[in-house]
NUDRENDREN-892418 format. One record per residue (C-alpha): residue in one letter; z, y, x. Coordinates in steps of 0.2 Angstrom, whole numbers, padded with zeros to 4 digits, always signed. Example, Ala and Ser with C-alpha at 12.3 -4.5 7.8 and 13.67 -1.06 7.14 Angstrom:
<recs>
A+0039-0022+0062;S+0036-0005+0068;
</recs>
This chain:
<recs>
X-0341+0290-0101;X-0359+0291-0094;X-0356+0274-0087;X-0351+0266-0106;X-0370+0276-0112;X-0378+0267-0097;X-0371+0252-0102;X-0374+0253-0120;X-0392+0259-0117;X-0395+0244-0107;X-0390+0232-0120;X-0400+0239-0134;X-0416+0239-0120;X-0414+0222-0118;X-0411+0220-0137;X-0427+0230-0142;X-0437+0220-0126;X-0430+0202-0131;X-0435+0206-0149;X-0452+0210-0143;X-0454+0196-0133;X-0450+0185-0148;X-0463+0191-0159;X-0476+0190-0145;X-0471+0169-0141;X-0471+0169-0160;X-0489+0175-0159;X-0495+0165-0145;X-0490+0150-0155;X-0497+0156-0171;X-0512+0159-0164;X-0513+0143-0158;X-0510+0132-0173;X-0523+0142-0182;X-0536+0138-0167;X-0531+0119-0171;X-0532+0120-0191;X-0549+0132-0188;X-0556+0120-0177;X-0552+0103-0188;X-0559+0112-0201;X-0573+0117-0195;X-0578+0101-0188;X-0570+0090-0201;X-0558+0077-0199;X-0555+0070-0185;X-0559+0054-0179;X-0548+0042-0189;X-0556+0027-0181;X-0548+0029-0167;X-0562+0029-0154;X-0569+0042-0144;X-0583+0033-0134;X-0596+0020-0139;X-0605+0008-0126;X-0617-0005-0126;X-0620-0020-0117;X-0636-0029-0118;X-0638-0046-0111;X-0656-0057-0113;X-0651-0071-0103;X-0667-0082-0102;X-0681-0079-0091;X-0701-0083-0087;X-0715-0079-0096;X-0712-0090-0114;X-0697-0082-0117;X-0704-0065-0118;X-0698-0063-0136;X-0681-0062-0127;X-0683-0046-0117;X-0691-0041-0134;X-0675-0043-0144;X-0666-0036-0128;X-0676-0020-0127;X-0676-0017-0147;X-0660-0015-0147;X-0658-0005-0132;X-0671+0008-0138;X-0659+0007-0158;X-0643+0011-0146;X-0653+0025-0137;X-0661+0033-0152;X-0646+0034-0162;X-0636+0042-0146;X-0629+0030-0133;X-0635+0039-0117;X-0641+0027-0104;X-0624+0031-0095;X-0616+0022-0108;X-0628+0007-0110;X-0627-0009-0098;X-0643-0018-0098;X-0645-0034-0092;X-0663-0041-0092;X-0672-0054-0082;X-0687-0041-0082;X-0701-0054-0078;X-0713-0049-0095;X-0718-0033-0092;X-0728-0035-0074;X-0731-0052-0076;X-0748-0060-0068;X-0751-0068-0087;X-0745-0052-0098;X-0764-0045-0102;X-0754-0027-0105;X-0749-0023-0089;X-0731-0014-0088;X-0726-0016-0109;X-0718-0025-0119;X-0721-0028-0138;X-0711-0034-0151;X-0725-0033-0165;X-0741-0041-0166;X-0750-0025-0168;X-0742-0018-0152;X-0739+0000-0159;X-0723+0001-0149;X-0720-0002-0133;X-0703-0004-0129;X-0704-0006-0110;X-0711+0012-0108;X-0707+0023-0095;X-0689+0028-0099;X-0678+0013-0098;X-0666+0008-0086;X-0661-0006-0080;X-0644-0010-0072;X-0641-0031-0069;X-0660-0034-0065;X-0669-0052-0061;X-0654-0064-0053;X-0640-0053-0055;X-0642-0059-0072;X-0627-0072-0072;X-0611-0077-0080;X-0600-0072-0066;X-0606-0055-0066;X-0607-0053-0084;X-0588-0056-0083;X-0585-0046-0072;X-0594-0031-0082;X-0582-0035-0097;X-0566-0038-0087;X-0568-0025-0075;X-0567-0036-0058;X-0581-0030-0049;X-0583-0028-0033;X-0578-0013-0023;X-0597-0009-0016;X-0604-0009-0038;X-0611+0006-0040;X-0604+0015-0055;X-0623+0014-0065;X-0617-0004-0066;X-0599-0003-0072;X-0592-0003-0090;X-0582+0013-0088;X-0571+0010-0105;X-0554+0012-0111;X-0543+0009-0126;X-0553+0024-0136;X-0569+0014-0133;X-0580+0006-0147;X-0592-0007-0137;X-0607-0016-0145;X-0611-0031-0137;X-0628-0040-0140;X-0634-0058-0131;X-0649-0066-0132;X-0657-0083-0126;X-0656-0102-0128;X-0641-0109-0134;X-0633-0124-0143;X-0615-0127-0150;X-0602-0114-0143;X-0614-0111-0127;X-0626-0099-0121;X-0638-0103-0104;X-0640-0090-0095;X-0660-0090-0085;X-0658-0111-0086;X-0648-0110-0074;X-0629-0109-0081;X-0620-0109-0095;X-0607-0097-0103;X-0596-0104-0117;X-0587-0096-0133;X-0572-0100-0123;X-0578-0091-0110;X-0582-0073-0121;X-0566-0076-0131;X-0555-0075-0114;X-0564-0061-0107;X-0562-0051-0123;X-0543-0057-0122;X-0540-0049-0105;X-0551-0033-0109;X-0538-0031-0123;X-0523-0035-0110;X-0533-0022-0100;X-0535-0007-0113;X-0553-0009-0110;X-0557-0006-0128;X-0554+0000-0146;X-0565-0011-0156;X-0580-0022-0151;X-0594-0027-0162;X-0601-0043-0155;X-0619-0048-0160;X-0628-0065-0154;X-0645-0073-0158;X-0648-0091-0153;X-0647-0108-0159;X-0629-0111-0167;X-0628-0092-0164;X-0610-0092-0176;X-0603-0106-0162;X-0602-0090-0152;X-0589-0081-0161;X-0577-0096-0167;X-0565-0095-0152;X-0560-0078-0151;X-0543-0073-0155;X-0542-0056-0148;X-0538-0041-0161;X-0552-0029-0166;X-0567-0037-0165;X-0581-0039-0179;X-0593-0054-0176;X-0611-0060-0181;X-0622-0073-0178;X-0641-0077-0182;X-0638-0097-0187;X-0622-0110-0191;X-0620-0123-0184;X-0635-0136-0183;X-0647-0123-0185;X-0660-0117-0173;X-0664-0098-0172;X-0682-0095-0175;X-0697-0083-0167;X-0704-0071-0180;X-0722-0068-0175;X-0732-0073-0161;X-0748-0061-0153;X-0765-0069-0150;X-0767-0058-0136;X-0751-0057-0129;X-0749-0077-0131;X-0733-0080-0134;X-0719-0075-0147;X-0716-0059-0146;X-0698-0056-0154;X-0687-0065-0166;X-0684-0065-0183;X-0667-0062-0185;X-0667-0048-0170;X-0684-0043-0182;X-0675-0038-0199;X-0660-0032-0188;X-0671-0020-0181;X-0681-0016-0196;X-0665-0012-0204;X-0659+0000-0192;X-0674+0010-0193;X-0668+0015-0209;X-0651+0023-0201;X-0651+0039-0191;X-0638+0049-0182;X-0630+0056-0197;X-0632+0039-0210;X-0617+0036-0218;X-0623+0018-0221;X-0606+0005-0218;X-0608-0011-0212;X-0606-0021-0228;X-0625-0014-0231;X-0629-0018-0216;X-0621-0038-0216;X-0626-0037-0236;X-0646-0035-0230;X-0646-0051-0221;X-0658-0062-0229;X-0659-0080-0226;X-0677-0082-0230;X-0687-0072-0220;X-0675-0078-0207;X-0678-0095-0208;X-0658-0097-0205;X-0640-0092-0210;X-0635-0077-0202;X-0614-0075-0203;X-0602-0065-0202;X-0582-0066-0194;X-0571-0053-0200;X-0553-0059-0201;X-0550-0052-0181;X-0554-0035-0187;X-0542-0021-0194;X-0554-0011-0204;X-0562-0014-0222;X-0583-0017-0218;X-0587-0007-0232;X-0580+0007-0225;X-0583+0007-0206;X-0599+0014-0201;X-0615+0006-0195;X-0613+0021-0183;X-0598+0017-0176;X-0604+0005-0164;X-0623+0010-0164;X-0622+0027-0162;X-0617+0041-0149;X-0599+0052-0150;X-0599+0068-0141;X-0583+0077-0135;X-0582+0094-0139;X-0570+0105-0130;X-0565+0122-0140;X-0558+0134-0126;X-0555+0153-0128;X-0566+0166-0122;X-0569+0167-0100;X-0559+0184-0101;X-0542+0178-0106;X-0542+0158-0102;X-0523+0162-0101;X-0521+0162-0120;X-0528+0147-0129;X-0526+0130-0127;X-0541+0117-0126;X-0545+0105-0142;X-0552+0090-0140;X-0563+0086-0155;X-0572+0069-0157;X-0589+0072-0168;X-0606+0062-0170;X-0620+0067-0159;X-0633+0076-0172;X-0649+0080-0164;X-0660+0074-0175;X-0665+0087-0188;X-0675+0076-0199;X-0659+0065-0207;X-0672+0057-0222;X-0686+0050-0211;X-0684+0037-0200;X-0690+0039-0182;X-0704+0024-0179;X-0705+0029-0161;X-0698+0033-0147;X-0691+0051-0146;X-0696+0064-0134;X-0685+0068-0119;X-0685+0086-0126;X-0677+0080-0144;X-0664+0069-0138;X-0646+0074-0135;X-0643+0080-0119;X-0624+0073-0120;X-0612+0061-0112;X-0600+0050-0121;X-0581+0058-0115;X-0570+0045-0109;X-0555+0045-0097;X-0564+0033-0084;X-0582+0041-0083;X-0572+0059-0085;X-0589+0065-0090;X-0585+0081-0106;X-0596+0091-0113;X-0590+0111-0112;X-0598+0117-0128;X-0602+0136-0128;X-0588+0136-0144;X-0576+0151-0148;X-0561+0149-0157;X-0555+0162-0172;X-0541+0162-0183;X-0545+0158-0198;X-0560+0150-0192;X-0573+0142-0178;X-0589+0152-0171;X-0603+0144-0163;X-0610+0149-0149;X-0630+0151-0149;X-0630+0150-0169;X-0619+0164-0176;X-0611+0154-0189;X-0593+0156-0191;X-0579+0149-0205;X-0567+0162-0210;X-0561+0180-0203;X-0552+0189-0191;X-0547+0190-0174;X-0535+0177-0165;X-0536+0187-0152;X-0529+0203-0160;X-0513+0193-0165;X-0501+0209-0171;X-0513+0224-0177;X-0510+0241-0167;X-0502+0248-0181;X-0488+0235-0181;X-0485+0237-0160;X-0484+0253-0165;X-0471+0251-0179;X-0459+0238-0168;X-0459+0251-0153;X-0452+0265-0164;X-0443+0254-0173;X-0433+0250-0153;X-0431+0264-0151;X-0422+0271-0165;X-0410+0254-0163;X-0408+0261-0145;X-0403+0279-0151;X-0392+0275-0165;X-0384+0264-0154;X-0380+0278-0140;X-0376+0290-0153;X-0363+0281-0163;X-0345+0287-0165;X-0334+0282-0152;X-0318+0284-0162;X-0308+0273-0153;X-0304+0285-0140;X-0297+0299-0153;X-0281+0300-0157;X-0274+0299-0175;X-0274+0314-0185;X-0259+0315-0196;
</recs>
């Protein structure tokens, strides 16, 4: 008899304890669910483009003294990419850097790209990673492709993958489907189009946004056949690419005129602009120019009207949401891909360059590079909290899961399940009464 209660009270134990454990895994997993739908609606929607990571690679292949306005274009666009939140990790810049500290340059360590020198884009902040010689074809391949030596140091690799945006810019002389690289070489479209190809092959990148001024600039484009890549020239074929303004002092051109009204245009976007890049392509003037600027589209998936200017210039952060130190157990991390905002000021545009204390001290997430940014970011049901600000969406407490007064209401209810199942009749033992 004793033996049959032991028994029975055994199985409504493990009843009552498999009941509980249920509720608690159902818990767990609610609690997670909410921390993904919290966090997505906190931050908005996730990135539907696909990309996680943008890049830049600058390249001003000429050299000497009378092509200064070509480390201009160069160094324009390397401080756009820098103000709207590429970190310098993320940008490759190859420049034959021969302006700034030239015996002929009457302004010692700068380099202008306007005739009132207001801004100088050399400054004391840039880095440069292919410097002087190393400025050739091979090794501008080799970036692309990934087939670098063993002893490159990682400063000069393109640490992408396949959730990578890159925006590639090249400047210097040129001519139909060809680019020289310091007078010394030459790169063809053929060339670009089959190292984009094996970057594909490669996963090396999501989308690429490919950008050239030169003579013929649109010859440049006309060969590639790999997916995903938007492409724009400065002239069509036949037609030169001209310097905007030249500097008395200075003596030479100082930047050219499509590279000009590019940059003139991007002034006008910041970190949070949700300007597209039909604005962008539909600002393009032929005029002021002095050429025919194009456009190839038919390689890429996306409709230009809808695909942010900052898509390809501008900085992604990866935010990780993780539970609180205490109880790391609990929560699972969520990876959230948002824009880099450090700008408060989203109606002005910045005319020059930002202080070190104002700019974003973040680093684009990828895979390759492994370099994440732990924001100090808890996760609620029902809602997000930010660290440092306060600000939260929703209420409750994730963490709390099943109240106190429902523990308490499951444990009793166990236990009468495990009394009524000890004290039930056993009337199969009794004999009939007649």
């Amino acid at each position: 008899m004793r033996t049959n209660i032991l028994k029975r009270a055994l199985l409504a134990a493990s009843a009552a304890a498999a009941l509980y454990l249920a509720l608690v895994v159902y818990e767990v997993r609610a609690n997670e669910t909410a921390h993904a739908a919290a966090a997505e609606s906190f931050f908005g929607a996730k990135n539907t483009q696909g990309h996680t990571n943008n890049w830049a690679v600058l390249v001003c292949a000429s050299r000497y003294w009378f092509n200064y306005r070509h480390m201009a274009n160069a160094l324009g666009m390397y401080r756009t990419v820098k103000r709207l939140g590429i970190p310098d990790s993320n940008i490759i810049l190859m420049l034959a850097d021969d302006a700034a500290c030239n015996p002929r340059n009457k302004f010692p360590g700068t380099v202008f790209s306007n005739a009132g020198r207001h801004l100088d884009l050399y400054g004391d902040n840039i880095e440069v990673d292919y410097r002087g010689f190393e400025v050739t074809v091979p090794n501008f391949i080799r970036l692309l492709t990934g087939r670098v030596e063993p002893n490159v140091p990682r400063s000069k690799r393109l640490l992408t993958d396949d959730r990578s945006n890159i925006f590639v810019y090249m400047t210097g002389h040129g001519g139909n489907e060809f680019l020289k690289f310091q007078d010394n070489e030459e790169i063809s479209a053929f060339d670009i189009a089959d190292a984009f190809e094996q970057m594909w092959q490669k996963k090396r990148y999501n989308e690429i946004f490919f950008m050239i001024d030169t003579c013929q600039a649109n010859t440049m484009y006309s060969k590639f056949y790999s997916p995903n890549i938007l492409a724009t020239g400065s002239s069509e074929l036949g037609e030169s690419s001209y310097s905007h303004e030249n500097d008395n002092e200075v003596g030479v051109a100082i930047i050219d005129s499509y590279t000009h009204y590019v940059l003139e245009y991007l002034e006008t976007v910041n970190k949070t602009s949700r300007t597209t890049m039909s604005d962008f392509f539909n600002h393009y003037d032929p005029v002021p120019i002095k050429s025919h600027p194009g456009v190839r589209a038919d390689l890429f998936p996306r409709p230009v009207h809808e695909t942010l200017v900052t898509d390809f210039f501008g900085g992604v952060a990866q935010v990780e949401l993780i539970d609180d130190d205490s109880e790391p157990a609990r929560g699972t991390p969520i990876s959230i891909s948002i824009p880099i905002n450090t700008n408060t000021n989203t109606n002005v545009p910045i005319q020059n360059e930002e202080p070190r204390s104002a700019r974003a001290e973040v680093r684009d997430s990828s895979p390759a590079s492994a370099r994440r940014v732990q924001s100090n970011v808890k996760v609620k049901s029902a809602g997000v909290g930010v660290g440092g600000v306060g600000s939260s969406v929703g209420s409750g407490n994730a963490r709390d899961g099943l109240s106190g007064e429902m523990r308490t209401w499951i444990g009793t209810f166990s236990v009468l399940v495990l009394g009524a199942w000890v004290a039930r009749p056993r009337g199969g033992n009794k004999k009939a009464v007649r």
